[in-house]
C-alpha positions in Angstrom: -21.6 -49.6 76.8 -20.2 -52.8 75.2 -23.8 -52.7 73.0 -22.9 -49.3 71.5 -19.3 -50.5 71.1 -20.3 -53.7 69.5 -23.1 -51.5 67.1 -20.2 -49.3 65.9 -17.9 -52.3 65.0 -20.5 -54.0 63.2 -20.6 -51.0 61.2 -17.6 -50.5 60.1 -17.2 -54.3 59.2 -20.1 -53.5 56.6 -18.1 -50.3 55.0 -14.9 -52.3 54.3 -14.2 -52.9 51.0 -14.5 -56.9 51.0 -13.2 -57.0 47.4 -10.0 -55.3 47.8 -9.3 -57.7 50.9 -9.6 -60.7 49.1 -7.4 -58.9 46.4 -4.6 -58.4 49.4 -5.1 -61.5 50.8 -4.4 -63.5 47.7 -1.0 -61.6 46.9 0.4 -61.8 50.2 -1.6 -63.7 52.6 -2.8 -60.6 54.3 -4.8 -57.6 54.5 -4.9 -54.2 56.4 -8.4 -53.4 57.7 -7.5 -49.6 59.1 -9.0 -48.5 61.8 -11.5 -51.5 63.0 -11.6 -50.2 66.6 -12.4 -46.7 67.6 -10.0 -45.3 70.6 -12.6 -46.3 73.0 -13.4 -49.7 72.2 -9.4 -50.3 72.2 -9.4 -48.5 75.5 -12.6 -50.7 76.7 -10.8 -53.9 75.5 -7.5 -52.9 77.3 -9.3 -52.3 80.6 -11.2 -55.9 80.5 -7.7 -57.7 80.6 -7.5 -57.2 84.0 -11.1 -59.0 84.6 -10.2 -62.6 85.7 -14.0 -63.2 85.2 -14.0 -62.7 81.6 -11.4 -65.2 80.4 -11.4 -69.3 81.0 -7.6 -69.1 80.9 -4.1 -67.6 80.9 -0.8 -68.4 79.2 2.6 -67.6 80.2 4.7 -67.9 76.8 7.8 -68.6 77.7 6.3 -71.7 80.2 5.4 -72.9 77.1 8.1 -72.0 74.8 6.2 -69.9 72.4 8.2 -66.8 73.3 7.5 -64.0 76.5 4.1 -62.5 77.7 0.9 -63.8 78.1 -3.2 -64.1 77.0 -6.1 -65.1 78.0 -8.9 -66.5 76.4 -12.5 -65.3 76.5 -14.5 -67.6 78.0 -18.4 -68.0 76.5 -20.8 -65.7 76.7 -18.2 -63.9 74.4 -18.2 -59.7 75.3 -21.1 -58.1 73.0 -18.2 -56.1 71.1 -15.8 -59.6 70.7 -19.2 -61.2 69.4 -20.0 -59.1 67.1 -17.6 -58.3 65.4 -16.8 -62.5 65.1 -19.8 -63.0 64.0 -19.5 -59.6 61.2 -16.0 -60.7 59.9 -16.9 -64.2 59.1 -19.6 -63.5 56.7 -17.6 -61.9 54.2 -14.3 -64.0 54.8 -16.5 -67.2 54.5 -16.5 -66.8 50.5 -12.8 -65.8 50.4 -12.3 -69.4 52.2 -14.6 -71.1 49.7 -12.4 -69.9 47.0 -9.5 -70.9 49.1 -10.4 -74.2 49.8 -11.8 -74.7 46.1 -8.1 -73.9 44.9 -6.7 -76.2 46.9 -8.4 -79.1 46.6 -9.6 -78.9 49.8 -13.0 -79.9 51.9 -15.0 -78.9 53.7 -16.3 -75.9 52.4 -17.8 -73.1 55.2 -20.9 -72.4 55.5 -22.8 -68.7 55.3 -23.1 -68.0 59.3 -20.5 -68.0 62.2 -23.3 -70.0 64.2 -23.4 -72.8 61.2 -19.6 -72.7 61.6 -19.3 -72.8 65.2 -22.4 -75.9 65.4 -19.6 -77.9 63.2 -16.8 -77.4 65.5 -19.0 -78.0 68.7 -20.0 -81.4 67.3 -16.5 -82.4 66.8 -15.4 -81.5 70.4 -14.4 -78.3 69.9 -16.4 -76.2 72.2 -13.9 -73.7 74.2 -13.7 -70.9 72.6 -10.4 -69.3 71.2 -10.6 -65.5 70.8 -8.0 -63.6 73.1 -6.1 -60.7 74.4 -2.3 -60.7 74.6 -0.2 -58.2 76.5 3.3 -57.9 76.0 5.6 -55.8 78.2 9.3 -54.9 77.3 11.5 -57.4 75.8 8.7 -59.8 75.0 7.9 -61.5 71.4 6.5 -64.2 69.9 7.5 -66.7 68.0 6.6 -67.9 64.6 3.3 -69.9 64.3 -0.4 -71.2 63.7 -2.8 -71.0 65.9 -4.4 -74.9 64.7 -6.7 -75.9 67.4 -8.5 -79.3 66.1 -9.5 -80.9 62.9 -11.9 -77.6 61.9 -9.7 -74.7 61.1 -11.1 -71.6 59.8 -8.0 -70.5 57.2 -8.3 -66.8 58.3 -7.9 -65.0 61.1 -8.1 -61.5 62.4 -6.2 -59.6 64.9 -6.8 -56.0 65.9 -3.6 -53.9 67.6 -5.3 -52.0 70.9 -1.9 -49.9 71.8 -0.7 -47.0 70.2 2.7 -47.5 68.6 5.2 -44.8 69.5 3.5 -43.6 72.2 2.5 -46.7 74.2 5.4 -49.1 72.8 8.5 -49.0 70.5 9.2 -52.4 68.6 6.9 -55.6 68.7 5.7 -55.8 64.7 3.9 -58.3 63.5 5.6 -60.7 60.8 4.3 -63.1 58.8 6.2 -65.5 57.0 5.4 -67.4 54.2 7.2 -70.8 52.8 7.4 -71.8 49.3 8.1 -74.9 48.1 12.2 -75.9 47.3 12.0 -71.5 47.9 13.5 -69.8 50.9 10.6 -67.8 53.1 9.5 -64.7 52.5 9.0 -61.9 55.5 6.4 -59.7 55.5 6.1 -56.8 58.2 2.6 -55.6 58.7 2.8 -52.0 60.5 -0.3 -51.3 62.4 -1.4 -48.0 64.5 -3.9 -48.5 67.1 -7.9 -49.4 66.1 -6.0 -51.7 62.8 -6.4 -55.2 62.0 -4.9 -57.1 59.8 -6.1 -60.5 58.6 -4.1 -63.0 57.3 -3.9 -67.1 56.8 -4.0 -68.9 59.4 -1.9 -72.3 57.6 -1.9 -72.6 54.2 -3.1 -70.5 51.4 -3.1 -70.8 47.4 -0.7 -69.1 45.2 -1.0 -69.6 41.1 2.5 -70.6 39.3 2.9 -71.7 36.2 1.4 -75.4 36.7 -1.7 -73.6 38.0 -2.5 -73.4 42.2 -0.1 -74.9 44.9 -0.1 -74.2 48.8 2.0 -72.1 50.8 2.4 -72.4 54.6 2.1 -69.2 56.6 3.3 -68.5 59.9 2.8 -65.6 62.2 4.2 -63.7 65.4 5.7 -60.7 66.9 9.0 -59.3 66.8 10.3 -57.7 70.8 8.9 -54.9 72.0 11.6 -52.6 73.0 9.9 -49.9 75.0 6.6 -49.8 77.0 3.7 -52.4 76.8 1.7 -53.5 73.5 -2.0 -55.0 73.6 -3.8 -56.9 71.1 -7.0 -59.0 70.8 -7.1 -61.7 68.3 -10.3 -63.2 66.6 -10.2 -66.9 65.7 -13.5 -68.0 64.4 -13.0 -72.0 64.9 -13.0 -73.2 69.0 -10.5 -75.2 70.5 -11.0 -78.8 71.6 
């Protein structure tokens, strides 16, 4: 089953329109990708949280202080549908990181496949790998942040909402911040219904002003969930050291 799934998602990966994202993502740091997941790959992913076999470990937020709830992360070999649709959203996000990094100043630049990418963070120790579902259950958030795991970070990342809003929570939006400099930060709410992604910066991103391109830092998290329980998977394309 997790074949057909991952065939579908690949599919749709190859219908979205790549320009208008990259439009999106450089006026506010993120972009909606509608309906990513079909109903039963959300439902699939859902069911696999319960599968200690399929993750190499959990997190209890508030042990941590990152907020309440939990994940897990994957462990490798990766589910065929997780895989895939890694492997489909870096190809056409790896140019929009090129141009990122090129306005910035910044090196190294990313090469064409997720494999090249993944060979470079595997040399420099990073080899555990960092996609990952979170499950948040009434009165849980998170708080503000970047998910930086070692010296190679991939500057976007992807995550996909697998519950239905209204029906199987009330609450828990995702925010994004954004910090200007000698500026106060600006909030962004990104509303989601089940099967939609958004992708967004993972740190920094360029914005032009007057002087030409400066960085902004970007943050990310979850506001409480007020009723029910709310899933998500998120795709980070660089591994953790």
């Amino acid at each position: 089953m997790s074949a057909a799934l991952a065939a579908r998602a690949a599919r749709t990966v190859d219908a979205i329109d790549w320009t208008a994202v990259a439009a999106d993502l450089d006026l506010r740091g993120a972009a909606l990708l509608p309906r990513l997941l079909s109903d039963t790959t959300c439902a699939h992913l859902r069911a696999a949280y319960d599968d200690p076999t399929r993750f190499r470990s959990r997190v209890v937020m508030a042990r941590h202080g990152y907020g309440r709830g939990e994940y897990q992360y994957f462990r490798y070999p990766l589910p065929a549908e997780v895989q895939t649709l890694r492997e489909a959203l870096y190809a056409p996000l790896a140019p929009i990181a090129n141009a990122w990094y090129a306005r910035m100043g910044l090196e190294p630049r990313f090469p064409d496949s997720h494999a090249a990418f993944l060979a470079r963070c595997h040399a420099a120790g990073q080899t555990r790998p960092t996609p990952l579902l979170l499950r948040y259950a009434e009165g849980d958030y998170n708080h503000l942040h970047q998910d930086l795991y070692g010296e190679h970070v991939f500057p976007l990342q992807v995550a996909v909402l697998l519950s239905a809003p209204d029906t199987d929570f009330e609450g828990g939006e995702f925010v994004l911040t954004e910090q200007r400099p000698r500026q106060q930060s600006r909030v962004e709410v990104v509303r989601l219904t089940r099967g939609d992604a958004v992708v967004f910066a993972v740190n920094q991103r360029p914005v032009t002003g007057t002087r030409g391109d400066y960085r902004v830092t970007m943050r990310h998290g979850v506001s409480r969930v007020l009723r029910g329980s709310r899933m998500t998977m998120g795709i980070i394309f660089h591994d953790a050291l």
